[in-house]
C-alpha positions as CSV (number, residue, x, y, z in Angstrom):
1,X,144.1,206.1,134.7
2,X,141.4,208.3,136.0
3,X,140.1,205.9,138.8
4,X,139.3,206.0,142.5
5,X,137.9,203.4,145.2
6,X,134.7,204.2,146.3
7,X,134.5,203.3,150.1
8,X,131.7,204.6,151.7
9,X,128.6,206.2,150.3
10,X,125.0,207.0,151.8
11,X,121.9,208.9,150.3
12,X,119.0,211.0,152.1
13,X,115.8,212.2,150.3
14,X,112.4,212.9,151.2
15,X,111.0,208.9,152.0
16,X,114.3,207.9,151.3
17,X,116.6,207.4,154.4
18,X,117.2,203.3,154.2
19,X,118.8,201.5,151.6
20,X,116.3,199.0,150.9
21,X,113.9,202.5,150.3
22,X,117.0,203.1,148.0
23,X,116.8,200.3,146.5
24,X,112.9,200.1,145.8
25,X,113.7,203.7,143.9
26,X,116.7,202.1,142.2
27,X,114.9,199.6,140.5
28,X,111.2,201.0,139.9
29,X,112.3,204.8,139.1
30,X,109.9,206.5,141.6
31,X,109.9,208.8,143.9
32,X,107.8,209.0,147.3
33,X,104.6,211.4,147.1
34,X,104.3,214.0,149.5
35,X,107.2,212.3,151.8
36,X,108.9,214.5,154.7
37,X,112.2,215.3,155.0
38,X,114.2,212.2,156.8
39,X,115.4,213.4,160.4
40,X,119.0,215.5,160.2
41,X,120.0,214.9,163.9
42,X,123.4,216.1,163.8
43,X,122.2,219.6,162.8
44,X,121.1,221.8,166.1
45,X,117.3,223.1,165.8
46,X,118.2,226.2,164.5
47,X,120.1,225.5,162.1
48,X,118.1,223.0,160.1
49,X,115.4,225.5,160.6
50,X,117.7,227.9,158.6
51,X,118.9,225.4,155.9
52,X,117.1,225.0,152.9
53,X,116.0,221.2,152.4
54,X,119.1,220.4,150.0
55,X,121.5,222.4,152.2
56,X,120.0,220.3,155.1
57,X,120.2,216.9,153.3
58,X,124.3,218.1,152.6
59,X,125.1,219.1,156.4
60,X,123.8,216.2,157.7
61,X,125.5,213.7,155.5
62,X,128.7,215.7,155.4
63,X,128.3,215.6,159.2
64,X,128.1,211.5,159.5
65,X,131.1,210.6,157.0
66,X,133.4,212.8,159.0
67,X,132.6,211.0,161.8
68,X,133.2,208.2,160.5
69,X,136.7,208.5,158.7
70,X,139.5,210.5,159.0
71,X,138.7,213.3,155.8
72,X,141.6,215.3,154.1
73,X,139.5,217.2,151.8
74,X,135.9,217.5,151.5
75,X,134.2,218.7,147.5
76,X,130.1,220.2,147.9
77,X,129.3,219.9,144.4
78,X,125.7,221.5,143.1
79,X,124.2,222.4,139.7
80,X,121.8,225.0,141.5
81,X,123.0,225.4,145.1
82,X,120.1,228.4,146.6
83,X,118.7,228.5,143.6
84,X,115.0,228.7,146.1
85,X,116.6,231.3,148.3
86,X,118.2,233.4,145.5
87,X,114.5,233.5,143.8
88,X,113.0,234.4,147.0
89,X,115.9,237.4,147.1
90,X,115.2,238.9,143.3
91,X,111.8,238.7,144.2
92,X,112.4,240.6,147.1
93,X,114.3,243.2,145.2
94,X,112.1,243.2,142.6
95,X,109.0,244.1,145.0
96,X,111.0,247.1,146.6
97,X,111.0,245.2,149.6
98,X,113.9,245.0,152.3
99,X,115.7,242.1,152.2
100,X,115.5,239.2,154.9
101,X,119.6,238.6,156.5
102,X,119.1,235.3,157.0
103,X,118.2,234.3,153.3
104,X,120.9,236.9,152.1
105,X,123.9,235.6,154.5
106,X,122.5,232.2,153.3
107,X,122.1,232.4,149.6
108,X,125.6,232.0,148.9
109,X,126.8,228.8,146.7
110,X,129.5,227.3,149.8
111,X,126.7,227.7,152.4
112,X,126.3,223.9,153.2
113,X,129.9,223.6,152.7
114,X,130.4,226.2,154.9
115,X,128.3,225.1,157.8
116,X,129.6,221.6,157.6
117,X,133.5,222.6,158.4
118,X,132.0,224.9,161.2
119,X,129.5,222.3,162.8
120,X,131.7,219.6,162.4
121,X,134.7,221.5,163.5
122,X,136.5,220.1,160.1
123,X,139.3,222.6,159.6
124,X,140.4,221.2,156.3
125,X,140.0,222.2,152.4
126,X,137.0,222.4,151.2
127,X,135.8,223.2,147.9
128,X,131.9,224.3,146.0
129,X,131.5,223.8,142.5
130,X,128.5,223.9,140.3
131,X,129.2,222.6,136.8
132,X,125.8,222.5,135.1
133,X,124.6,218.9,134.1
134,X,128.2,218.1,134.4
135,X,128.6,218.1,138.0
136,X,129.8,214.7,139.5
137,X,132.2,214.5,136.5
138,X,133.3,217.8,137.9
139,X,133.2,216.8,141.6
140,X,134.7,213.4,140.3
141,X,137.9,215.3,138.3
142,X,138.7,217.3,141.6
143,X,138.1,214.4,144.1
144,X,140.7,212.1,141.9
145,X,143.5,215.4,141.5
146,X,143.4,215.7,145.2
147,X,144.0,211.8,145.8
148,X,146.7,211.9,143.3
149,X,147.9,214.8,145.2
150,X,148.4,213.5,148.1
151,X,145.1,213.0,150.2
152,X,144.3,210.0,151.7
153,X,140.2,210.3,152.0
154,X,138.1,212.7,149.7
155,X,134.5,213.2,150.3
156,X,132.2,214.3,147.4
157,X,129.0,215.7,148.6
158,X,126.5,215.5,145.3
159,X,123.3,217.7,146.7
160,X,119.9,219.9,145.3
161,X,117.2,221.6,146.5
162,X,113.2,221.9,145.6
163,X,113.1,223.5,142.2
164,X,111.0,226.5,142.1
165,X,107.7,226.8,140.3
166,X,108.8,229.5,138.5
167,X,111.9,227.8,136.8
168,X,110.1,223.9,135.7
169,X,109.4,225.2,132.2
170,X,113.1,224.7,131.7
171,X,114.4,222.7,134.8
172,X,113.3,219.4,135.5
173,X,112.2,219.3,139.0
174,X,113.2,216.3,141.1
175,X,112.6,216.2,144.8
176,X,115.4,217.4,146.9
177,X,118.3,214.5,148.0
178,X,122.0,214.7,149.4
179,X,124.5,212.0,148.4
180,X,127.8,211.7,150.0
181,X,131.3,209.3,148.5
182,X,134.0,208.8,150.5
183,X,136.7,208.3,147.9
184,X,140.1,206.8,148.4
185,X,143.3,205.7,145.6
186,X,143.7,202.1,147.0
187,X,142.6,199.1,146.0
188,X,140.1,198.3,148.2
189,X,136.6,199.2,148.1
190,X,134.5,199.6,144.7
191,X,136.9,200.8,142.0
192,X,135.6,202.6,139.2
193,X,137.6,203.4,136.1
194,X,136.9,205.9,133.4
195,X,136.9,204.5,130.0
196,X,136.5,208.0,128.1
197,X,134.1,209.9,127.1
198,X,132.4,210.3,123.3
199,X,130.2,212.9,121.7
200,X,126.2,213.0,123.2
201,X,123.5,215.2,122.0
202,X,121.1,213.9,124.3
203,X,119.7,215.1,127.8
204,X,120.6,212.5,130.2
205,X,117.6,210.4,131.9
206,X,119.0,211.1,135.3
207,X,120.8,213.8,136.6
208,X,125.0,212.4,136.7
209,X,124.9,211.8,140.7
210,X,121.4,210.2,140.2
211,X,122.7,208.0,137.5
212,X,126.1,207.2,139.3
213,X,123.9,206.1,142.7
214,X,121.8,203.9,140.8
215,X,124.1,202.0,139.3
216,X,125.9,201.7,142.5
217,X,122.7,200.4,144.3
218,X,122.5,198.1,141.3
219,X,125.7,196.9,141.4
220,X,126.0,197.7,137.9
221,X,129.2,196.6,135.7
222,X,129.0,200.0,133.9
223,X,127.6,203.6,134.6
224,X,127.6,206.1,132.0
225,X,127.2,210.0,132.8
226,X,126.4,212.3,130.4
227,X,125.9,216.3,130.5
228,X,124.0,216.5,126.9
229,X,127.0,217.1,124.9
230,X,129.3,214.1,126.2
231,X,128.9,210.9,127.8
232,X,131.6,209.4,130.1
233,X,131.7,205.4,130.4
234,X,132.4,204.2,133.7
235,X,133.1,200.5,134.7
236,X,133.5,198.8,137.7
237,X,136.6,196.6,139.3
């Protein structure tokens, strides 16, 4: 059965770095105005300066679970990763003008990943994905093949950035957050089990790691995530 235990989790956005904030958001459906990024002490200076505010919001999370349990393997899963950075770069291009190093070198899809194993001196696997709308499913299939392969701890790092201006006609922009899983095969902990999945024409309300931590903070008996074409039940115990 595709299942795992869910035995740590924590969440950082902009006016949201407590869990009763979390909660507030969980049952009203808002989002701060104008908040500032929550503090990211485990990054030094210059780095956080360098990150972009979803990178930062990864790193920083990433950073805490590992010290706080033993990881095997570690999954960064984003629909847009750079996307900001990457804009800023065509842009660039596109103007004739020479190219900044920093946002090249950093514009790449494992660079929170990346920083993570270095800052945190984590010399295990690690893995990037971007699946679309589909990404915790994604993030979800490898986490559960690499407990079923042998790994004791998996943790699933669900993170975006600010959307660009120039891309909200067709991406919904949500302000950036970082969510991080520390997964596990035993019993303990908050098991989730996938029920399947059936056919689903319509855009989801949240975006899957959005939905998936709501209905965690919640504590509700079923979570369903859909990508626009499927929808996957989830239910808990």
């Amino acid at each position: 059965m595709f299942s795992f235990s869910l035995l740590d989790a924590q969440a950082l956005s902009p006016g949201l770095n407590q869990v009763s904030q979390w909660q507030q958001w969980a049952e009203q459906g808002l989002w701060p105005d104008a908040a500032p990024l929550p503090p990211t002490p485990l990054l030094p200076m210059m780095m956080a300066r360098r990150l972009s505010a979803g990178a930062r919001l990864a790193v920083q999370l990433g950073l805490e679970m590992l010290g706080r349990h033993e990881i095997d393997n570690a999954i960064f899963v984003s629909r847009h990763g750079e996307l900001a950075r990457s804009l800023t770069l065509l842009q660039g291009l596109a103007a004739a003008n020479p190219l900044s190093p920093t946002d090249f070198s950093m514009s790449v899809h494992n660079t929170a990943a990346g920083l993570c194993s270095i800052q945190g001196k984590a010399a295990l696997p690690m893995s990037s994905l971007a699946a679309g709308e589909g990404g915790l499913m994604a993030g979800l299939t490898e986490a559960v093949a690499n407990l079923q392969a042998g790994y004791r701890r998996v943790l699933l790092v669900l993170f975006e950035g600010e959307i660009p201006a120039f891309h909200h006609p067709w991406i919904p922009a949500t302000p950036p957050y970082g969510i991080a899983l520390v997964l596990g095969d035993e019993e303990q902990g908050e098991r989730w089990h996938c029920e399947g999945a059936r056919i689903h024409g319509h855009a989801p309300a949240l975006a899957q790691p959005l939905a998936f931590w709501r209905a965690h903070l919640l504590q509700q008996a079923t979570c369903l995530l859909g990508d626009g074409r499927q929808e996957w039940a989830w239910r808990r115990g």
